[in-house]
Structures are given as structure tokens and as C-alpha cells.
C-alpha positions in Angstrom: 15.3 1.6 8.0 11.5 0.7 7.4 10.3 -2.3 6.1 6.9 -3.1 5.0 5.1 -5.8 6.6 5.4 -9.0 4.7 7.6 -9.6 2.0 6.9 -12.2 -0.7 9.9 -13.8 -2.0 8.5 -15.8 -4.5 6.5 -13.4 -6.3 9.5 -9.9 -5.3 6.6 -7.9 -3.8 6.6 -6.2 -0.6 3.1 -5.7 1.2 2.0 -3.3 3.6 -1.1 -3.6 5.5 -2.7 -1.0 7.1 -6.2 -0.6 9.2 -6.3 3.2 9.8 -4.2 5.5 6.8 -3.1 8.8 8.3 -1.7 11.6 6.3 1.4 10.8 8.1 1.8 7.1 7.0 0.9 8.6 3.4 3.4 11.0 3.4 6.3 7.9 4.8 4.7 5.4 2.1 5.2 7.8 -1.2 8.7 8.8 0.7 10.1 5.1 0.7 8.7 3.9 -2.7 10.2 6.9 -4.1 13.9 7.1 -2.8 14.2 3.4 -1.6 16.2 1.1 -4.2 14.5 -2.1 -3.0 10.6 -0.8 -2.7 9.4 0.9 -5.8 6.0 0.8 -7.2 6.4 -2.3 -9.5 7.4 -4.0 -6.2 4.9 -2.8 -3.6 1.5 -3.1 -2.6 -1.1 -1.8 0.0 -3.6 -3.9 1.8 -6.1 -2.3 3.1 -8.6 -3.8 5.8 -11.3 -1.5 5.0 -11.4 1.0 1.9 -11.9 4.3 4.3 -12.6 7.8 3.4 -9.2 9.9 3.6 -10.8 12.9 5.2 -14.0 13.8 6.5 -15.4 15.4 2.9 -16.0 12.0 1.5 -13.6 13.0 -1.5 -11.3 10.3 -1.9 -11.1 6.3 -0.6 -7.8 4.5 0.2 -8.4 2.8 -3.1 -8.3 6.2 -4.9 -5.3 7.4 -3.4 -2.9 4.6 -4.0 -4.5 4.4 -8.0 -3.5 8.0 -8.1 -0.5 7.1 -7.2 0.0 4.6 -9.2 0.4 2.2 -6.3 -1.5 -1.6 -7.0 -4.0 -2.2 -3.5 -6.7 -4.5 -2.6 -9.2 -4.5 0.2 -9.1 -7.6 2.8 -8.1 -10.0 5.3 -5.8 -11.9 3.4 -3.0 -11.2 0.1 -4.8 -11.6 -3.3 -3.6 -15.0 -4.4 -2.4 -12.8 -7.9 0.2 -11.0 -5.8 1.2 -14.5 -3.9 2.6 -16.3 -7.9 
């Protein structure tokens, strides 16, 4: 079973914090928000340590992706205080 990286009880969320994004961990991201009872989109949320380029065209940024998705995310070191209350 795969958790996310930190969960946040007081607030529900669940955060997962990545570096590097692969097509991979994409793919295994939309998977568990979509068929997992306990992480959904109103739940979840991507931290990002740098907003990268998805591929080598320059098309699309982390960021983009995950608003796409409709999945909240933020770039940085440390959880948005807004997703800590």
C-alpha cells in the first residue's frame, strides 16, 4: 500500500514531496488519488522542490500538470503554513 510522505492530521491532508517527477511517479500519483478512499484530491497535495519542466520541449512545468489535474501544489522547502490549519 503507498502512502504519501507526510500526513497532516490536523488540517486531513496528505503531502507528497518530490525532487525529480517521472512519468512513472505521475502515472502512480493520478492512480492512488483516483481509486484510493483515503487520498483524493480534496485531501492531497504536491510539493515540489523545484517547478521543473516535464519533458525536454519546455511545454509543461510540474505546476501545470498537477493544475491540470486539478491537484493543489506549491514550490519549496517547507509545507505552506495554509495547508498546515
Amino acid at each position: 500500500m503507498y502512502t504519501p510522505d507526510f500526513y497532516l492530521p490536523d488540517s486531513g491532508l496528505w503531502v507528497e514531496s518530490k525532487g525529480k517527477w517521472d512519468s512513472k511517479g505521475r502515472t502512480k500519483t493520478l492512480a492512488i488519488i483516483t481509486t484510493s478512499g483515503a487520498i483524493r484530491r480534496d485531501n492531497f497535495r504536491m510539493l515540489f522542490q523545484y517547478n521543473n519542466w516535464l519533458t525536454k520541449k519546455h511545454n509543461q512545468t510540474y505546476l501545470d500538470w498537477c493544475e491540470r489535474e486539478g491537484i493543489i501544489a506549491a514550490v519549496g522547502k517547507t509545507i505552506p503554513e495554509e495547508w498546515i490549519k
